[in-house]
N, C-alpha and C positions, 0 to 999 in steps of 0.2 A: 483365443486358444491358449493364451498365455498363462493366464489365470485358471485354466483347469489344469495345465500340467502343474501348477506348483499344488494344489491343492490333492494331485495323484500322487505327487513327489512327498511332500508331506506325511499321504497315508503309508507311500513303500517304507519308508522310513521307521515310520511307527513299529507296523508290523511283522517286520524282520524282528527288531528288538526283542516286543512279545511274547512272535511264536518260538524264539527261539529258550528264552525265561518261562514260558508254560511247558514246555517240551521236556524240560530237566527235572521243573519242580515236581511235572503228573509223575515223572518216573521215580523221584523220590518219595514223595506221598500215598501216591498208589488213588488220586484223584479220577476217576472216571469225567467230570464235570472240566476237572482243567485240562484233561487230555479233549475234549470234544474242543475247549476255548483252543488250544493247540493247532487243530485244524484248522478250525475256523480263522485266525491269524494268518494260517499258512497259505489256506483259500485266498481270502483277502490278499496278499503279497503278490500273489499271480496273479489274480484280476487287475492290482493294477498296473501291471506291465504288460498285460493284454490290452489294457485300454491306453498306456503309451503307444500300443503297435496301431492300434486305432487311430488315433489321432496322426500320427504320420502317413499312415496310408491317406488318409481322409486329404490330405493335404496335397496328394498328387496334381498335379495340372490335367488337365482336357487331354484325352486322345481322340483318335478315333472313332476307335470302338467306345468308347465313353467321353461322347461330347459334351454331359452335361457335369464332367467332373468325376470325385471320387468320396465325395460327401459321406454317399451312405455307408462309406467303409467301415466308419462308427457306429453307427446301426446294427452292423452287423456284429462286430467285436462287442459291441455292449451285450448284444442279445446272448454271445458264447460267455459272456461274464456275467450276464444273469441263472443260466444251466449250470456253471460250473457251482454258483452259489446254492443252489436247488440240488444236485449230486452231489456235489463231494462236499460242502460246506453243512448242508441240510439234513442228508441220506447218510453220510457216515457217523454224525452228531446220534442221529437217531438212533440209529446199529448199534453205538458203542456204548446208550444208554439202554437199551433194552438189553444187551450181551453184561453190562452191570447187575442188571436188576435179576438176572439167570445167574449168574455166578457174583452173587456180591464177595466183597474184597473189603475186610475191615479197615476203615482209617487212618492211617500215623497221625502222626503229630500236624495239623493242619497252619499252623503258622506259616510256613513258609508259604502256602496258597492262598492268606487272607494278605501277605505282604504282597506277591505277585501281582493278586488281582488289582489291590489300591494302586501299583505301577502303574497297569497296563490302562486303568482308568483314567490317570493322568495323563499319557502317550495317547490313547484313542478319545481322547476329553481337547485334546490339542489339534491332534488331524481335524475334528470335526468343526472345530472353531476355528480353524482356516479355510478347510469346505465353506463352510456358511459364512464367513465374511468376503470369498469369491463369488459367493452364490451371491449374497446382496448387493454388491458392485456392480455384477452383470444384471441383476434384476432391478437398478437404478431405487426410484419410488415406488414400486407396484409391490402389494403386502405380499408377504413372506407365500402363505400358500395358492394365493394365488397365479405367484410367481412359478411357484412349483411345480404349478398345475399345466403351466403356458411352457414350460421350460422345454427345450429342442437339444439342448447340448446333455447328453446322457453323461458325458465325465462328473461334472460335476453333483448332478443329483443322485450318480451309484455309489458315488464318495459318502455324499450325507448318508444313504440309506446305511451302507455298509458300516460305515459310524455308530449310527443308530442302532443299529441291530446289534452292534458289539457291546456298547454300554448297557444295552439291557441285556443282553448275554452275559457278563460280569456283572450285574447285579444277583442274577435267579443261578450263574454258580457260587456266588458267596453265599446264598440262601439254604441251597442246596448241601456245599462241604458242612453250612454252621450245624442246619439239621441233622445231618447225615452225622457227624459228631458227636454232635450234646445227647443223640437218644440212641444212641449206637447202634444207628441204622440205618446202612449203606446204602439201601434202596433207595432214598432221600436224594444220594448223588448220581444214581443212575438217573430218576426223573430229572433233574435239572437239567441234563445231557440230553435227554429228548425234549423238553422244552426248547432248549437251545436248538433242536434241532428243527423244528414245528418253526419256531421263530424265523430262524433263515430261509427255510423253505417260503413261509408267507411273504418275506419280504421279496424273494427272489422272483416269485409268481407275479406278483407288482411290474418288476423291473422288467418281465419278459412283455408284459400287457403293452408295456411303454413300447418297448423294442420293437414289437410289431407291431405295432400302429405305425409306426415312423419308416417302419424296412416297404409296406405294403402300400405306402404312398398317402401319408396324411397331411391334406390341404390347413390353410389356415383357415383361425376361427372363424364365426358364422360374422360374426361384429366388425371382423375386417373386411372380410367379402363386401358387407355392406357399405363399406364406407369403400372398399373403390368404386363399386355400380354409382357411390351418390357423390361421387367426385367426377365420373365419368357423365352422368345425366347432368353436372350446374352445366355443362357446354355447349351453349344455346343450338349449336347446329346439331345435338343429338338428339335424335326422338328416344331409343331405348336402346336396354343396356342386359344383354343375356347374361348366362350366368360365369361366376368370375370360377373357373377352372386353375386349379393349383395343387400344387405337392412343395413340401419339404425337399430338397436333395441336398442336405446338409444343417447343419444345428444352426446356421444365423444363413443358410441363401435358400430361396424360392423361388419358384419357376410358377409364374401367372401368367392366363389368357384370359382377354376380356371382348366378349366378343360387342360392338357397336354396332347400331344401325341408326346413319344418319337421315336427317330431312332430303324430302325427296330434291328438292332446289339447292344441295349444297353441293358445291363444286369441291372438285380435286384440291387444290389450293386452300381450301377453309377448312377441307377434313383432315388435309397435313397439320394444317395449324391447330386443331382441335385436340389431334391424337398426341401431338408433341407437349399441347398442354396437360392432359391426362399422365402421361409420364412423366413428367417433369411433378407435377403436385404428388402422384402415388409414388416414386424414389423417395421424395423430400420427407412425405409421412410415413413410409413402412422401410426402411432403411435396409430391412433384411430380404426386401423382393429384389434380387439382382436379376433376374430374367424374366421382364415383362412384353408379354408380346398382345399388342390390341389390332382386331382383327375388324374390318367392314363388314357386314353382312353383306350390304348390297352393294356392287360399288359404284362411287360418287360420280357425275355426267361432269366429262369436262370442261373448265370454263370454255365461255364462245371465244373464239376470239377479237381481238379491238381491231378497229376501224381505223 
């Protein structure tokens, strides 16, 4: 968790700076394109200190009423910081480029918004190349998207996106002010402001997909599943091995049941030793199942006693 706060800390940083330098220059310029990046900055600044709140919550201990933790507190923070990227980041970008393109607004002097932008490129070109060198450290050897694919800790892969979608957001408003300029036609920076807007919303649609897959109780891969059933069948006193029942409740813990059915001649005594060894091998390989519970189907005849 260490590594996705700084990689959050990072982006807040960034984008104070930013939205605060789009903020001045749209209102100098009379930018429609940098007033949407303005937003969008500003979105981004509060997502992530919504996803700070997340990750603390996340980090409560066990009660009662939540004996298995507070894992998915994240889940959930992430999902309101994927909406807010989809409304306010998405749906205002859009508004303020079609309310351009109804009232266009001729251009000033654009310098000051090609200077801006090359900043903020450099500031959200840095947040992202901290994202992604946390992201690679937690994702050890395993390729980049696949990594992405498997990934469970939402902090840091709403960082990259958020990232992402900003560098290509200052690319298509510098396309847009350059157009909007050189043919003295405003309309130019209205669309770039709903591109922009199009843009965040597609990315945010993404982010919610993940969200709720994870909030609704998403077990691990099918590959893993197999590989506990086929660590649970080497143990000579199991005959078979139902199916391995799991959910996520948190970005690195999982909660497994594996249900066994041993031979019919194995005693109480071999099936302890059986089930001890199943855990002891599935902890060692899957580091992130911290609550595994293997269950008998039938249960084992006691040994007889000795003579």
């Amino acid at each position: 968790m260490a590594e996705s706060r700084i990689a959050i800390y990072g982006a807040i940083g960034a984008n104070i700076a930013i939205a605060v330098t789009k903020f001045v220059v749209a209102g100098i310029t009379g930018s429609s394109a940098m007033l949407s990046e303005g937003i969008h900055s500003s979105v981004d600044t509060f997502n992530g200190v919504l996803l700070l709140v997340g990750l603390r919550l996340s980090k409560r201990p066990a009660s009662v009423e939540h004996p298995f933790g507070h894992g998915k507190e994240l889940y959930f923070w992430s999902l309101i910081v994927a909406v807010l990227i989809f409304g306010l980041g998405g749906g205002v970008s859009f508004y303020e480029g079609i309310e351009h393109i109804r009232h266009p607004e001729p251009l000033r002097d654009p310098t000051w918004n090609y200077v801006v932008l090359a900043a903020a490129a450099v500031f959200e070109g840095t947040s992202f190349l901290i994202a992604l060198r946390q992201f690679r450290a937690q994702a050890g050897g395993t390729p980049f998207w696949q990594a992405l694919d498997r990934s469970k800790d939402p902090t840091t892969y709403t960082v990259l996106a958020e990232d992402s979608a900003a560098l290509a957001g200052l690319a298509v408003a510098a396309l847009g002010i350059y157009l909007g300029h050189r043919f003295d036609m405003p309309v130019f920076d209205g669309a770039a402001s709903m591109v922009i807007g199009l843009l965040l919303a597609g990315v945010a649609l993404l982010l919610i997909a993940q969200s709720r897959g994870l909030l609704i109780g998403e077990g691990v891969r099918p590959e893993t599943a197999r590989a506990i059933r086929e660590l649970a069948m080497a143990q000579p006193r199991v005959e078979e091995v139902g199916r391995v029942l799991s959910m996520y409740i948190g970005p690195d813990e999982v909660l497994a049941i594996v249900d066994v059915n041993f031979k019919d001649d194995t005693d109480t005594g071999e099936a302890a030793a059986a089930i001890a060894e199943i855990e002891r091998q599935v902890r060692a390989r899957f580091p992130m199942i911290k609550r595994l519970f293997i269950e008998a189907s039938d249960a084992p005849p006691e040994p007889a006693p000795h003579s």
